[in-house]
KOLRO-374663 format. One record per residue (C-alpha): x, y, z; residue in three letters; residue number from 1. Coordinates in Angstrom, 1 decimal. Layout:
KOLRO-374663
ATOM       px       py       pz   drenvex   vonu
ATOM        X        Y        Z       ALA    NUM
...
//
This chain:
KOLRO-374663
ATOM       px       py       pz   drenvex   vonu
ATOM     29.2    -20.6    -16.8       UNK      1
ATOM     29.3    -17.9    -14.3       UNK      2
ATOM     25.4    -16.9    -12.8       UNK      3
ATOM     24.5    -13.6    -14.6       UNK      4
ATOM     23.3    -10.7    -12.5       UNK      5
ATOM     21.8     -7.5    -14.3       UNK      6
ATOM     21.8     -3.8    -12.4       UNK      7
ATOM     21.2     -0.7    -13.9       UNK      8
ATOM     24.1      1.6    -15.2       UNK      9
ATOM     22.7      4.6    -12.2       UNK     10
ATOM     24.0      1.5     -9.8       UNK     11
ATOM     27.2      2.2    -11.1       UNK     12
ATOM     27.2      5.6    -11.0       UNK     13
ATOM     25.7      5.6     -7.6       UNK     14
ATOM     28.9      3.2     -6.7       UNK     15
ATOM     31.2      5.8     -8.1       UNK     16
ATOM     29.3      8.7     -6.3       UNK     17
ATOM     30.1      7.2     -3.3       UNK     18
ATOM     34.0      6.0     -3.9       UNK     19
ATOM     34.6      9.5     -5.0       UNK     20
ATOM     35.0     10.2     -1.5       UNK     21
ATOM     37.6      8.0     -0.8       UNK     22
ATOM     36.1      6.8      2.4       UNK     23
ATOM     34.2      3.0      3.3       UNK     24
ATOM     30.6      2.3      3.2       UNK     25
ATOM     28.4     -0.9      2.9       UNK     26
ATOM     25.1     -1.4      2.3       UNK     27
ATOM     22.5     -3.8      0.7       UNK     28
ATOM     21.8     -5.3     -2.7       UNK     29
ATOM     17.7     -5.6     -3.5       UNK     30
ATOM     16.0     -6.9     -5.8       UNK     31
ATOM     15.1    -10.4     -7.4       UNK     32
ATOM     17.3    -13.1     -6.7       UNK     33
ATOM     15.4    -15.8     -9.5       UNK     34
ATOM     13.6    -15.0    -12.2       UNK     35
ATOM     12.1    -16.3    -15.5       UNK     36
ATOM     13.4    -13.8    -17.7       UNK     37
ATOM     17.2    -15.3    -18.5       UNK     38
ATOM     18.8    -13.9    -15.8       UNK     39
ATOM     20.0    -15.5    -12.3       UNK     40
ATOM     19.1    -12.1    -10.9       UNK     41
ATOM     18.5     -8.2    -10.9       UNK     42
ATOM     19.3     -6.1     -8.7       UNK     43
ATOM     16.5     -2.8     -8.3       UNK     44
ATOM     18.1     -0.9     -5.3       UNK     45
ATOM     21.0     -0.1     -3.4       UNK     46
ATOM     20.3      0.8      0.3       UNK     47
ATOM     23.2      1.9      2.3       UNK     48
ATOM     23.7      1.2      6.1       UNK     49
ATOM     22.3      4.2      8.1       UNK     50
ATOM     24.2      5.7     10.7       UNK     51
ATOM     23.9      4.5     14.1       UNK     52
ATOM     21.5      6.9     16.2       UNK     53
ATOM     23.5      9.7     17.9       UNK     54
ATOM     27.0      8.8     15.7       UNK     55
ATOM     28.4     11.6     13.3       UNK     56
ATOM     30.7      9.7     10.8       UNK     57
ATOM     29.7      5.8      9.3       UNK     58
ATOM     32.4      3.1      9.9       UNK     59
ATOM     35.9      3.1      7.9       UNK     60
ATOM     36.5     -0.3      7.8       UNK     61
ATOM     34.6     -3.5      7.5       UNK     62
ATOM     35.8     -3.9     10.8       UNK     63
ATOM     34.1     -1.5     13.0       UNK     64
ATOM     30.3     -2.3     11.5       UNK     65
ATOM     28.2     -3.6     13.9       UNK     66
ATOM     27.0     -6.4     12.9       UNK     67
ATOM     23.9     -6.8     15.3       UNK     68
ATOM     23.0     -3.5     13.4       UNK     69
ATOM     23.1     -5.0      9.7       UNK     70
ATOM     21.0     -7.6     10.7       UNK     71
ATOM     18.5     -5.5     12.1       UNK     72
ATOM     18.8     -3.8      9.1       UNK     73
ATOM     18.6     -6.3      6.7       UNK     74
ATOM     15.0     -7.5      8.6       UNK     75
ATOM     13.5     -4.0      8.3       UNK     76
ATOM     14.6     -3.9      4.8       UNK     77
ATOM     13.1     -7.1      4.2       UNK     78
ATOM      9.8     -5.9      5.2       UNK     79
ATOM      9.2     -2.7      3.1       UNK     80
ATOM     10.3     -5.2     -0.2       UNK     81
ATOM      7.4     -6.6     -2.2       UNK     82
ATOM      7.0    -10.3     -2.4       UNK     83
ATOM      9.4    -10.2     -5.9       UNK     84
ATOM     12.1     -8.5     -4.3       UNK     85
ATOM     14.5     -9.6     -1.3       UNK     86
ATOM     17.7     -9.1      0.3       UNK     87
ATOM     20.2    -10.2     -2.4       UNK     88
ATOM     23.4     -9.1     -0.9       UNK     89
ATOM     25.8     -6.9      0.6       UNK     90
ATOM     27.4     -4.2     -1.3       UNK     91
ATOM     31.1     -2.9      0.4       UNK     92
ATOM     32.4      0.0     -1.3       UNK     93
ATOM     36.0      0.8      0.3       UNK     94
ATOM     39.8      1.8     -1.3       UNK     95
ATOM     40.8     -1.8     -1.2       UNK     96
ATOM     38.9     -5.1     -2.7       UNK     97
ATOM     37.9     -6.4      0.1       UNK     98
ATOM     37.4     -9.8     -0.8       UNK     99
ATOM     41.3    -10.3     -1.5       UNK    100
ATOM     41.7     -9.2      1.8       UNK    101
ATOM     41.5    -12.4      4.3       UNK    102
ATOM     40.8    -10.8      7.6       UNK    103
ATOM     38.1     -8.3      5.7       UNK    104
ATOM     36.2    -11.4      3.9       UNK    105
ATOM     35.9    -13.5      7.0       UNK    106
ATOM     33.9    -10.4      9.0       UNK    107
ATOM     32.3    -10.3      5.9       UNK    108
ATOM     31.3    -13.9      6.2       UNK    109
ATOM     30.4    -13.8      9.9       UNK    110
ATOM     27.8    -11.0      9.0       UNK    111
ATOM     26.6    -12.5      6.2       UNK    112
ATOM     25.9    -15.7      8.6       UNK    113
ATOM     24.3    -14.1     11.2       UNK    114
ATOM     22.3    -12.5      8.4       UNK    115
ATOM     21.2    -15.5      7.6       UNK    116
ATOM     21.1    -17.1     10.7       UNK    117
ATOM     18.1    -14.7     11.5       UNK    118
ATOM     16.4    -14.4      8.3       UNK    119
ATOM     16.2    -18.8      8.3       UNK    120
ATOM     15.3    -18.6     12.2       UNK    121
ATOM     12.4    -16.0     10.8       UNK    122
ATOM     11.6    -17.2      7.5       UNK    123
ATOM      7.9    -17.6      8.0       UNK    124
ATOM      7.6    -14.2      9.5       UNK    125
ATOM      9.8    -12.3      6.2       UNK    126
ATOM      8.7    -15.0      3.7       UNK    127
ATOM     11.8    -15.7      2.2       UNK    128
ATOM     12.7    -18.8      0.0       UNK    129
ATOM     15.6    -18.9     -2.0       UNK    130
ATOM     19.4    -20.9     -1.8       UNK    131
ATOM     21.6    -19.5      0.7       UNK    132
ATOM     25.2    -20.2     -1.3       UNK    133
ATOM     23.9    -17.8     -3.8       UNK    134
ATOM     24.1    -14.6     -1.2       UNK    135
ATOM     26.0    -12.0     -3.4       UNK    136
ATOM     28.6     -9.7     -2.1       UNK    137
ATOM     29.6     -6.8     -4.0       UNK    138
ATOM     32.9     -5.1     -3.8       UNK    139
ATOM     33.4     -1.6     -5.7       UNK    140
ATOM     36.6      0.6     -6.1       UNK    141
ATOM     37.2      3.2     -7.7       UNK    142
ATOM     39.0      3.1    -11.1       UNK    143
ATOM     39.4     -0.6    -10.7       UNK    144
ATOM     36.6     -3.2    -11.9       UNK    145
ATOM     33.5     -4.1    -10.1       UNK    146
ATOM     34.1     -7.7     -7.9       UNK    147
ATOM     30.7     -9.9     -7.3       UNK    148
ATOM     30.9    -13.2     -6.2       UNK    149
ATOM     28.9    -15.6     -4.3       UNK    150
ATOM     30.6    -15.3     -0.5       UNK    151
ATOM     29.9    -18.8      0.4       UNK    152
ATOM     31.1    -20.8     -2.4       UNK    153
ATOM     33.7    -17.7     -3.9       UNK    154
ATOM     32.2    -18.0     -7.4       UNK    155
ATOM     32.6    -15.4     -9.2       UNK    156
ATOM     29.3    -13.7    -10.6       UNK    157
ATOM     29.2    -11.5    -13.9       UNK    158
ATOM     27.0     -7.9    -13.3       UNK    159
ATOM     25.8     -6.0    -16.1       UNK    160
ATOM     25.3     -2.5    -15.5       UNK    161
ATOM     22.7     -2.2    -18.6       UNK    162
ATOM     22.3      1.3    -19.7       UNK    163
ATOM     18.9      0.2    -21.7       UNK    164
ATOM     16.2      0.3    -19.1       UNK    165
ATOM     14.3     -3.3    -18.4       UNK    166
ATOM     10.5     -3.2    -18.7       UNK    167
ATOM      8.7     -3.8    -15.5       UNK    168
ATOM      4.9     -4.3    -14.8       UNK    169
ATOM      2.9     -3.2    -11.7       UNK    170
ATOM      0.7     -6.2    -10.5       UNK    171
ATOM     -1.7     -5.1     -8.2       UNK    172
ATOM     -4.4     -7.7     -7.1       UNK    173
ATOM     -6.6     -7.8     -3.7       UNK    174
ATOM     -6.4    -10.7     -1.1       UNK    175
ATOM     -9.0    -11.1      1.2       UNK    176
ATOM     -8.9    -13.1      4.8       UNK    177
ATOM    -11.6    -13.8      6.6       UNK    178
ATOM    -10.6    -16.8      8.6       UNK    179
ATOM    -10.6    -18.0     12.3       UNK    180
ATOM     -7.0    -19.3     13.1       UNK    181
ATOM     -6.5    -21.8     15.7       UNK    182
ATOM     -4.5    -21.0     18.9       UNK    183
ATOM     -2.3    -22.7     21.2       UNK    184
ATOM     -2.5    -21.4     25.0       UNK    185
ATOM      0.1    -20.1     26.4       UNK    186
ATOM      0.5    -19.8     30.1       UNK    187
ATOM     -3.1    -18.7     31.2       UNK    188
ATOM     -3.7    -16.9     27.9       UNK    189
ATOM     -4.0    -17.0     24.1       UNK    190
ATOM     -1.2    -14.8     23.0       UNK    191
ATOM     -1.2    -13.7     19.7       UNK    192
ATOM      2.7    -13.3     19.5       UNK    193
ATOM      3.4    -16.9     20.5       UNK    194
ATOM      1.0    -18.1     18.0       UNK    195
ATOM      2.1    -15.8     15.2       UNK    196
ATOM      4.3    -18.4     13.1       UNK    197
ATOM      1.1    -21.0     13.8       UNK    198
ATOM     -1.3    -18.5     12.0       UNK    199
ATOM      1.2    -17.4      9.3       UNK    200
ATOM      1.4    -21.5      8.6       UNK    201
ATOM     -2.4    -22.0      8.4       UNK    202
ATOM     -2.3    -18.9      6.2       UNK    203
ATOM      0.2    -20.8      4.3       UNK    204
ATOM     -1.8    -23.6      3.6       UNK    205
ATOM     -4.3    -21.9      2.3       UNK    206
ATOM     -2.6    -19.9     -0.4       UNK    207
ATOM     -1.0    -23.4     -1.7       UNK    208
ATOM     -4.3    -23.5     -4.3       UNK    209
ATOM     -4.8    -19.9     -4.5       UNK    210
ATOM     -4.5    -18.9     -8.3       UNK    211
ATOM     -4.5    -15.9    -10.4       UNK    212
ATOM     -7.7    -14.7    -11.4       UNK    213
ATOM     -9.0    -12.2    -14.1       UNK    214
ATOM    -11.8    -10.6    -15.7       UNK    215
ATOM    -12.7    -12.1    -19.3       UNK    216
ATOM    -14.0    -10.2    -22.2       UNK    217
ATOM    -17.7    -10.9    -20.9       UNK    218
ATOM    -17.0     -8.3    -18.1       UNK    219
ATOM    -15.6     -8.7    -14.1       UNK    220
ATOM    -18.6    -10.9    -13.2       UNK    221
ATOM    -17.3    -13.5    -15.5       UNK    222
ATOM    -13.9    -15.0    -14.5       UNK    223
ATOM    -11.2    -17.5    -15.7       UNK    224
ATOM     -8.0    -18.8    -14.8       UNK    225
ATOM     -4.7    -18.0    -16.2       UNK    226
ATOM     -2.5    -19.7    -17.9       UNK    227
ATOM      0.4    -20.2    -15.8       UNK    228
ATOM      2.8    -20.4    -18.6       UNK    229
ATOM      1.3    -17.2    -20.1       UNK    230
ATOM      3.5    -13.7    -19.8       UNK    231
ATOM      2.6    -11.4    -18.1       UNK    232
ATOM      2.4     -8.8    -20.1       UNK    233
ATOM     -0.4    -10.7    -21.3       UNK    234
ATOM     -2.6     -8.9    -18.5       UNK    235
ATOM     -2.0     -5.6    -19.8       UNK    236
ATOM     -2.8     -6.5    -23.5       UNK    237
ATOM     -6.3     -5.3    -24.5       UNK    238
ATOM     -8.6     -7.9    -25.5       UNK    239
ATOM     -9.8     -6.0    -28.9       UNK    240
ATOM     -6.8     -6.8    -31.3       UNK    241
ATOM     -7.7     -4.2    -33.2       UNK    242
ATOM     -6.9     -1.6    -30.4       UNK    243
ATOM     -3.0     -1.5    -30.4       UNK    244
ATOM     -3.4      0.2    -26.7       UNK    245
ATOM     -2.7     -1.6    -23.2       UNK    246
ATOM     -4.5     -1.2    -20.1       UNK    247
ATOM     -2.5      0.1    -17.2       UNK    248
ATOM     -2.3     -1.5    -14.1       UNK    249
ATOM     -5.1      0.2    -11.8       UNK    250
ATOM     -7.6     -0.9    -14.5       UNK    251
ATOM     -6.5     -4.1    -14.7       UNK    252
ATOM     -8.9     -7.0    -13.0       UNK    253
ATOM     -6.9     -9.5    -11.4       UNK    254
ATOM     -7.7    -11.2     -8.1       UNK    255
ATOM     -5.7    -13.7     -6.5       UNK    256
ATOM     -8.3    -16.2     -4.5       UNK    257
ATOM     -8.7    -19.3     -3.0       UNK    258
ATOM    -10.7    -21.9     -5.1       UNK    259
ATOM    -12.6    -22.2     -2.1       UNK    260
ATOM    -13.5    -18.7     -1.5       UNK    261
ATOM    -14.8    -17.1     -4.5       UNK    262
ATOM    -18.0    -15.6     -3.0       UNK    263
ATOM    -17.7    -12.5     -1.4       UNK    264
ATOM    -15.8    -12.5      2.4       UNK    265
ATOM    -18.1    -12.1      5.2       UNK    266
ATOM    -16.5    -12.1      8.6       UNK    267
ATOM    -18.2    -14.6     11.3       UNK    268
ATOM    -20.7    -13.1     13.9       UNK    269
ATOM    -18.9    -15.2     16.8       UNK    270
ATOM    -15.1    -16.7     17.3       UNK    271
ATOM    -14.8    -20.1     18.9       UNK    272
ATOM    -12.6    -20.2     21.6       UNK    273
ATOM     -8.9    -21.2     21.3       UNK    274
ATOM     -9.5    -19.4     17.8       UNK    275
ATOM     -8.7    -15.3     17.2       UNK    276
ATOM     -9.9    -14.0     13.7       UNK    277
ATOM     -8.7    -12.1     11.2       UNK    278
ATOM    -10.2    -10.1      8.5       UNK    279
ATOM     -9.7     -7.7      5.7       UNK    280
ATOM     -8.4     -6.8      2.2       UNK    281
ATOM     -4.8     -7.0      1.7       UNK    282
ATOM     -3.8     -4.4     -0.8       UNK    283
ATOM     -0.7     -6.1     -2.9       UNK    284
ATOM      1.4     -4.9     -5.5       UNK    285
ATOM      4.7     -6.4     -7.0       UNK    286
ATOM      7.0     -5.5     -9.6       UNK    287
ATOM      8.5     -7.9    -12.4       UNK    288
ATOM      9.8     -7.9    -15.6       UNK    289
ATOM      7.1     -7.7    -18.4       UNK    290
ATOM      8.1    -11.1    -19.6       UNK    291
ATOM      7.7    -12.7    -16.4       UNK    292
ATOM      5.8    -16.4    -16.5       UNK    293
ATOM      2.5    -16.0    -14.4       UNK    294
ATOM      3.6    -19.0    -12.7       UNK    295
ATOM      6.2    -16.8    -10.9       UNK    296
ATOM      3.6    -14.2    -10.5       UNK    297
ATOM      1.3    -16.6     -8.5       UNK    298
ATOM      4.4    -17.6     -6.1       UNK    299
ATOM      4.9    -13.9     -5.9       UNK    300
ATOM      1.8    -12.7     -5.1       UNK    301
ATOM      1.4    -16.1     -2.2       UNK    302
ATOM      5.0    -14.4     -0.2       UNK    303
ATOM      3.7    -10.8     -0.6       UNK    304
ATOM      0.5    -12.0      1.0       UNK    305
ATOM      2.6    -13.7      4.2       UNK    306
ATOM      5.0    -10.9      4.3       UNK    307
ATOM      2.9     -7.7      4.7       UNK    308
ATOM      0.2     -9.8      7.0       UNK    309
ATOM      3.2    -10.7      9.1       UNK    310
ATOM      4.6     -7.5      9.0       UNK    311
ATOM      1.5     -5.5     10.0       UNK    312
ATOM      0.5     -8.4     13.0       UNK    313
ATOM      3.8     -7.7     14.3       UNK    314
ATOM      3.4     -3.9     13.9       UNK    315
ATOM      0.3     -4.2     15.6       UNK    316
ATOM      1.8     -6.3     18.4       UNK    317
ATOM      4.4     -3.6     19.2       UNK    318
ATOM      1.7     -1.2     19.6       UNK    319
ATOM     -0.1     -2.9     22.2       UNK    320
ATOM      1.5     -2.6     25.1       UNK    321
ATOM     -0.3     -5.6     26.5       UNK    322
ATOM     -0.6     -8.8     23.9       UNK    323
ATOM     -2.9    -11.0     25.9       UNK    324
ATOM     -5.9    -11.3     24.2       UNK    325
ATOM     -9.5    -12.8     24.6       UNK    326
ATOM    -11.0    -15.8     22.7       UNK    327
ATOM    -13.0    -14.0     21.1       UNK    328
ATOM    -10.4    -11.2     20.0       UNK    329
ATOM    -11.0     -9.8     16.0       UNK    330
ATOM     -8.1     -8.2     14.0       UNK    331
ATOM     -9.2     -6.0     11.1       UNK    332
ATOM     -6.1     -5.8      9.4       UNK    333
ATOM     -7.0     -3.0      7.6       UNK    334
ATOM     -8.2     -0.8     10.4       UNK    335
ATOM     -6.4     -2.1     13.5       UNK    336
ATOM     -2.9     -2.4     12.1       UNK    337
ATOM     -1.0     -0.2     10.2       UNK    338
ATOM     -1.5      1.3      7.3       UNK    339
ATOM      0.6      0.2      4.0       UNK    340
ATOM      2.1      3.0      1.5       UNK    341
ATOM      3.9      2.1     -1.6       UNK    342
ATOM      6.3      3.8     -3.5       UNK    343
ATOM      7.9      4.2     -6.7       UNK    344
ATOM     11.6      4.0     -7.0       UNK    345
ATOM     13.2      5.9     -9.6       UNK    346
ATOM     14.6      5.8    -12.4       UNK    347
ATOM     13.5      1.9    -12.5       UNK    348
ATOM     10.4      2.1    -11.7       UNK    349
ATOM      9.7     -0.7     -9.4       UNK    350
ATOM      7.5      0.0     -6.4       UNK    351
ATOM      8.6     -0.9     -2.3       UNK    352
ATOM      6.5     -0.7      0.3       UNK    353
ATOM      6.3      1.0      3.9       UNK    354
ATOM      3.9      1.0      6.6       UNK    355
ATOM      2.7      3.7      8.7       UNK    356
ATOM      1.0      4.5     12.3       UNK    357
ATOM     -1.6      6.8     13.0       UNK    358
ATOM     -1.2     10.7     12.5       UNK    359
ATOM      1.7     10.0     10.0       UNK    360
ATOM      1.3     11.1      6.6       UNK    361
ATOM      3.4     11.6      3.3       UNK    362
ATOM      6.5     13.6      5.0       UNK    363
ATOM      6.9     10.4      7.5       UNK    364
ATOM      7.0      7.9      4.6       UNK    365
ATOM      9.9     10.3      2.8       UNK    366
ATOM     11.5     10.8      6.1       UNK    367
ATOM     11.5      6.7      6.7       UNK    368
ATOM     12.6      5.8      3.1       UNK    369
ATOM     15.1      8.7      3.2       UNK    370
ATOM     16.8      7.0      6.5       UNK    371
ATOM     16.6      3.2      5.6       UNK    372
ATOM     17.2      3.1      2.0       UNK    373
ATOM     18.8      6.9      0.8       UNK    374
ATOM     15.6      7.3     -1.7       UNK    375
ATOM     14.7     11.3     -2.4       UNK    376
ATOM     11.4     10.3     -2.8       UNK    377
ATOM      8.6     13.1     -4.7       UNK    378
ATOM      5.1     13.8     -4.0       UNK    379
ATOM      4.4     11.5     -7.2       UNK    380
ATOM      6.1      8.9     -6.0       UNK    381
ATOM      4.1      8.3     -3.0       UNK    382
ATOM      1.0      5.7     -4.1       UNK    383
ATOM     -1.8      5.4     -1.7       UNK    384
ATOM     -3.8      2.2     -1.7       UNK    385
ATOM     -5.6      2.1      1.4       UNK    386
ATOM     -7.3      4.8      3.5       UNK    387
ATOM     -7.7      5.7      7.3       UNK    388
ATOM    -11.1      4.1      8.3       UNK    389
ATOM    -11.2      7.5     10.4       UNK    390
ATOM    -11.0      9.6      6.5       UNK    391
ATOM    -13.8      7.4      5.3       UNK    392
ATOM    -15.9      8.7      8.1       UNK    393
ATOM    -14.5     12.5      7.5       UNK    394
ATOM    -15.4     11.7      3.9       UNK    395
ATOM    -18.9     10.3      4.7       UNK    396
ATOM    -20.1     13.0      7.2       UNK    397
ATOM    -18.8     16.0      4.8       UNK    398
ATOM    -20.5     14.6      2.0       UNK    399
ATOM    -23.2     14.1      4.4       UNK    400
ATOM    -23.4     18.3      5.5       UNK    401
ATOM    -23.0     19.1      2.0       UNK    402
ATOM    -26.2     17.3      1.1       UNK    403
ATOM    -27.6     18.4      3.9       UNK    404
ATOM    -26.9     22.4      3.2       UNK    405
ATOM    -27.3     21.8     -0.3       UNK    406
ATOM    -31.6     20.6      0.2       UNK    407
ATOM    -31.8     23.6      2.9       UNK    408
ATOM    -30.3     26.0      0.5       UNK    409
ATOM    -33.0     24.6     -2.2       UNK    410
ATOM    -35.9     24.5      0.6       UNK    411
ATOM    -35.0     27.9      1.7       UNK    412
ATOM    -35.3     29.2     -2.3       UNK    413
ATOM    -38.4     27.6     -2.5       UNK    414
ATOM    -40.3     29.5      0.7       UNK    415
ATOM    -38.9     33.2     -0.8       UNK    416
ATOM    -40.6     32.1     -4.4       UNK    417
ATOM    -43.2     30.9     -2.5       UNK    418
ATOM    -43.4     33.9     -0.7       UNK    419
ATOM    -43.2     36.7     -3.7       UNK    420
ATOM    -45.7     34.8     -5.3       UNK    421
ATOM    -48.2     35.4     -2.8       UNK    422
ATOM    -47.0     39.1     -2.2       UNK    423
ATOM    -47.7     39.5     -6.2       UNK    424
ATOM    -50.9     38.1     -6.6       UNK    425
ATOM    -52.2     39.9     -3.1       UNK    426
ATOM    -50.7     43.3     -4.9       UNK    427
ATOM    -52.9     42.5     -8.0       UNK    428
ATOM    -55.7     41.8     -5.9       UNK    429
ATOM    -56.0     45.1     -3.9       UNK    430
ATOM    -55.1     47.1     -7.2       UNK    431
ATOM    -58.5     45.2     -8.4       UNK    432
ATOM    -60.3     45.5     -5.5       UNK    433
ATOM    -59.7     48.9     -5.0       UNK    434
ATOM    -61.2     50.2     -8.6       UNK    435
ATOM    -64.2     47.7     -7.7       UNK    436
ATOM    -64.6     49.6     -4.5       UNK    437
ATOM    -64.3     53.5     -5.8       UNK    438
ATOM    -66.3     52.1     -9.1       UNK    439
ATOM    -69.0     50.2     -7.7       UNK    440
ATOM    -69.2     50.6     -4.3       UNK    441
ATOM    -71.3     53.6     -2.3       UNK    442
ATOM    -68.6     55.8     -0.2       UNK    443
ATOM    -70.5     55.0      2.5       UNK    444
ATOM    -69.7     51.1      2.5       UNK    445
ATOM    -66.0     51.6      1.3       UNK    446
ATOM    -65.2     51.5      5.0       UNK    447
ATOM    -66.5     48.5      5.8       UNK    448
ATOM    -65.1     47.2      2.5       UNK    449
ATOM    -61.4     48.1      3.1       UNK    450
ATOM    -61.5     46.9      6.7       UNK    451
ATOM    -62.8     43.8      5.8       UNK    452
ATOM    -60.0     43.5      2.7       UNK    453
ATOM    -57.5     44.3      5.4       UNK    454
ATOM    -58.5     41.2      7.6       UNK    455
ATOM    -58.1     39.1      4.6       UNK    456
ATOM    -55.1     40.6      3.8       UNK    457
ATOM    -53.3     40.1      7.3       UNK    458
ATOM    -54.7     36.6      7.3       UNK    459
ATOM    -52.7     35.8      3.9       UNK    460
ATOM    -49.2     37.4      5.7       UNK    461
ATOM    -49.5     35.0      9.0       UNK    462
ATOM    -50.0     31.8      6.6       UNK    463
ATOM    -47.1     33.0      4.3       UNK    464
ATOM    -44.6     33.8      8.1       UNK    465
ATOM    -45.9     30.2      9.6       UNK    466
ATOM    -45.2     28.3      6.1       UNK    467
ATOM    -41.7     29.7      6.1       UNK    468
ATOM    -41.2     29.0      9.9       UNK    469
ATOM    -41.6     25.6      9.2       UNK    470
ATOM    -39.6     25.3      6.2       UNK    471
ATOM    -36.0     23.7      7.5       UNK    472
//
């Protein structure tokens, strides 16, 4: 029986969009290349090959791609996918089939090798498992059927373009490191980049008993392990049966930790030498079918966590121009390293990933998704999961002045009541004092009388001035 891939019927139109004008182009199949759901795949995304920086037209044959580009490509692709999702494929939409065509499928089969080549050299650093015979290649014509086939073994692969739309779920848990990684010395230094795929493998072996976590219906401090044969849709569900509504994602509890390292991460005051350190929260969030077995989930969630601390190490690296480092070196991959957006991808729903440098904001995550993957992307879609340590601070010291001017503002009311009080009662006064004094007093003494009242008066007006001058 042929292995069954399902893509969605805007795939096809997309296909056809780009046939209409007659002319080649090749791209890239994501998506999820196993799942638990009946399927041997699904395909979420086409990305095209981006033109070549300063070049005005794309190539017009499967011949003139440059395949040092698609494999770039293909790696930078790789590293804005979620842990469910991965490079597939290659999709070749061009006036002829090019898979009947000899000379066309063997390029096709160098590229797809050198592909490969790097992601099996790499696949620590992109965290990708999977059978290498089962690499798809897509070939699409217009007004002749849709070709997909595995390009190593030639066996032909039946796609479903379904027009019903598949039900995907949003898992977003937290995974925290705090760990000191040993470090091999290279030359006269510790260098982080040499070491890399040695951290990334000590990382590994600690997320081999990490486990899926969640709240119970005693509240988040009480927690339990799921079943890893349980859906998981199951995560959504409420626990009252008699409410028929389902939680949504961002209120859903779910932590994935080490059995080890359930109480809360603290980062060590000193790192040993031969040792660097890295801490910090790693936001994660992948997209599956809603009857996906949490089993998968779990394995999931473990090459989500390798990928984007991989991919934001090496970003980091590329930003220092120097990568010599002391022994006693801490990486906050939250603040020093950068920052990760996700994304929605429409109409599907399914959420990628990106990661962005200082300064850069919404308009460089549309301009990068625009460029590497042809997604119009809308304010909506942009989803923010982690904040600039230096926006916290903003945040803090605003909320800070505003407390601040707010108690000044109240202090300040409080010395003018304070103040007309004082002028009231002193008004009352002299009204009484003064019928005493023309009532009861002689004329001769009223004089002496007022003077005196006057002195008691000015003595009430420098108290009232100095209280107010100390007021802040």
């Amino acid at each position: 029986m042929a292995p069954k891939i399902r893509a969605e019927k805007v795939h096809k139109d997309y296909l056809e969009s780009l046939a209409a004008e007659g002319k080649f182009r090749v791209g890239y199949l994501l998506g999820m290349a196993e799942t638990s759901v009946g399927l041997d795949g699904i395909i979420v995304h086409m990305a095209p090959l981006p033109l070549k920086r300063r070049a005005k037209t794309h190539p017009e044959s499967i011949a003139d791609v440059d395949s040092e580009e698609m494999v770039l490509q293909a790696i930078t692709l790789n590293r804005m996918l979620p842990g469910s999702f991965t490079v597939m494929g290659l999709f070749v939409v061009s006036p002829e089939n090019v898979l009947e065509n000899g000379g066309h499928r063997k390029i096709l089969l160098q590229i797809v090798k050198q592909i490969q080549g790097q992601f099996r050299e790499n696949s620590l650093l992109l965290a990708i498992e999977g059978d290498e015979k089962n690499f798809l290649v897509l070939s699409y014509t217009s007004g002749k059927a849709c070709v997909c086939q595995q390009i190593h073994t030639k066996k032909n692969v039946d796609i479903e373009f379904a027009t019903e739309a598949l039900t995907w779920r949003a898992v977003e848990p937290k995974f925290c490191i705090d760990h000191n990684f040993e470090m091999e010395k290279i030359g006269d230094f510790y260098n982080i980049d040499g070491n890399l795929r040695k951290i990334l493998k000590d990382l590994v072996q600690q997320l081999e008993d990490a486990y899926i976590l969640r709240a119970t219906e005693y509240g988040a401090d009480t927690i339990a392990k799921v079943q890893e044969d349980d859906l998981v849709d199951m995560l959504f569900s409420s626990d009252s049966d008699e409410s028929g509504t389902e939680e949504t994602s961002d209120k859903m509890l779910l932590l994935l930790r080490t059995q080890n390292d359930l109480a809360r991460c603290a980062a060590d005051a000193q790192v040993p030498d031969g040792k660097i350190h890295l801490t910090g929260k790693l936001c994660c969030t992948i997209s599956v079918p809603s009857k996906t077995k949490l089993s998968d989930v779990e394995r999931y969630l473990r090459r989500d966590v390798i990928r984007t601390a991989a991919a934001r190490i090496q970003l980091y690296i590329e930003m220092m121009a120097d990568c010599k480092y002391k022994m006693s070196d801490i990486i906050d991959l939250n603040s020093d390293t950068p920052l990760r957006v996700f994304f929605t991808v429409q109409p599907t729903g399914v959420r990628f990933s990106d990661y962005i440098f200082e300064g850069e904001d919404d308009d460089s995550v549309r301009e990068n998704v625009k460029k590497l993957m042809d997604i119009d992307l809308e304010p909506t879609d942009i989803i923010w999961v982690e904040t600039p340590e230096e926006e916290q601070q903003d945040d803090s010291i605003s909320r800070n002045s505003e407390d601040l001017s707010r108690q000044y503002a109240e202090e300040e009311r409080r010395a003018y009541r304070n103040m007309y009080i004082v002028c009231f009662f002193s008004t009352i006064m002299l009204a009484i004092s003064m019928y005493i004094m023309f009532v009861w007093y002689d004329p001769a003494d009223l004089d002496e009388v007022l003077a005196r009242h006057d002195e008691e008066l000015g003595r009430q007006w420098r108290e009232m001035h100095k209280n107010q001058e100390d007021t802040p």
